[in-house]
N, C-alpha and C positions, 0 to 999 in steps of 0.2 A: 504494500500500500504506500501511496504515496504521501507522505504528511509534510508537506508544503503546499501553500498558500498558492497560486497562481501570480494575486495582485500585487502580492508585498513578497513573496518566495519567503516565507516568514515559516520557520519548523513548526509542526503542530506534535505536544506531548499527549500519548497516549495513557489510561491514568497509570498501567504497568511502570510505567517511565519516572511520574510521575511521583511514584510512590518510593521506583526506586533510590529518586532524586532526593526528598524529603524525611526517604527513613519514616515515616507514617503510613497506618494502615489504610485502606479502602476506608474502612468506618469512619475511623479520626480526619479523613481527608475529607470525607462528606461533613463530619462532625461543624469543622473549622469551614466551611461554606456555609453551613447553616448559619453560623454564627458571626460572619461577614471577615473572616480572619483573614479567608483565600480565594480568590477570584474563580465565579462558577466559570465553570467551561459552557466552548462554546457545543454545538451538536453541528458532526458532518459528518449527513450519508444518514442517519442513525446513529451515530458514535458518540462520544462524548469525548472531547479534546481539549487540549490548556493552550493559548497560543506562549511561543516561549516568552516573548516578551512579557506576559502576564506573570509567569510563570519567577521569571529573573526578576521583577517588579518585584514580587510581593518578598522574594529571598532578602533583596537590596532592604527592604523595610524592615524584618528583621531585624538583619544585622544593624541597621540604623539606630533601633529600639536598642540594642544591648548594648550598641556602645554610649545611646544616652544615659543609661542606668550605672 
């Protein structure tokens, strides 16, 4: 499959990726969407995808938070 954008050639994370990327499970990743912590994905095809920018956003915010603490 291909997970690139056409418009922007922008990588699209699959939540496998995703999860691998964050060390959190499926649950706790829905958990923190619920909760507005992590940016919902979007849907394509049926799928459910994180564009990486989204993805690298919310990482960068993070680390933002723990180096203000």
């Amino acid at each position: 499959m291909d997970t690139h954008t056409p418009e922007h050639n922008e990588r699209l994370l699959r939540l496998r990726e995703v999860m691998e990327r964050c060390g959190l499970s499926r649950s706790s990743i829905y958990r923190q969407i619920a909760k507005g912590a992590l940016p919902a994905p979007v849907h394509v095809g049926g799928v459910s995808v994180w564009p990486n920018s989204d993805f690298e956003s919310w990482i960068g915010e993070l680390k933002a938070a723990r180096k203000a603490e």
